[in-house]
C-alpha atoms as one frame of an Amber mdcrd trajectory, in Angstrom:
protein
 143.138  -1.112   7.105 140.428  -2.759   4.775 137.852  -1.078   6.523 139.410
   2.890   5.945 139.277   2.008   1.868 135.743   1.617   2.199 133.314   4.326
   1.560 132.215   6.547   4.327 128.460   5.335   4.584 129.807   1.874   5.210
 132.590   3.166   7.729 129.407   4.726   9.303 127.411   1.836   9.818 130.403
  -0.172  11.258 130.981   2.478  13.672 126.731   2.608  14.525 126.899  -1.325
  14.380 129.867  -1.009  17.657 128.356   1.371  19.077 124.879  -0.323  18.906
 126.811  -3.438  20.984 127.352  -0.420  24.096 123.690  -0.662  24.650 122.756
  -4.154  23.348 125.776  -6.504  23.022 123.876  -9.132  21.051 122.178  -9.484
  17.705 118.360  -9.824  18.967 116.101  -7.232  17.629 116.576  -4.253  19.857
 120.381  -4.100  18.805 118.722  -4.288  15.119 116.566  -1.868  16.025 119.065
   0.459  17.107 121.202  -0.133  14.152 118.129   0.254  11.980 117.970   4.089
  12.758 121.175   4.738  10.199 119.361   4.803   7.387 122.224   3.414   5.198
 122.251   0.320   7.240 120.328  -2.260   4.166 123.384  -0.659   1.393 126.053
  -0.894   3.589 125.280  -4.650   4.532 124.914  -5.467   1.604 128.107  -3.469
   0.370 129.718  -5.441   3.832 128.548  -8.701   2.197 129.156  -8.781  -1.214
 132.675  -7.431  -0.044 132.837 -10.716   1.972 132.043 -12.750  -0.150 134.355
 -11.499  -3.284 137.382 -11.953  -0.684 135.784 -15.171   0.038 136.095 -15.926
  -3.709 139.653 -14.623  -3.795 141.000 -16.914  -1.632 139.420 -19.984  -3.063
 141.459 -18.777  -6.305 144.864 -18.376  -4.274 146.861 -21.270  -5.329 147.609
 -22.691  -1.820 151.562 -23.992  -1.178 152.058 -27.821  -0.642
């Protein structure tokens, strides 16, 4: 659900960043290279992590129950 509120350059790159992991299933620098060729990729992971780290930040700040 999180992922269809997000703009559709970054829904892009998630989708090239699976489909990447058909050819190459692990991070080493072919499956960069193949993710490279969107050429949103540097926004949206940066979009991706400032995302993650602002729900990071959220949940620090949720009073927890004891």
């Amino acid at each position: 659900h999180r992922l269809s509120t997000m703009r559709v350059w970054v829904r892009d790159y998630v989708v090239m960043h699976e489909m990447a992991h058909l050819v190459e299933p692990n991070h080493r620098k072919a499956f960069w290279d193949i993710v490279g060729r969107y050429a949103l990729t540097e926004r949206a992971r940066g979009y991706l992590m400032a995302v993650g780290l602002a729900q990071e930040e959220d949940v620090e700040d949720t009073p927890t129950q004891q």
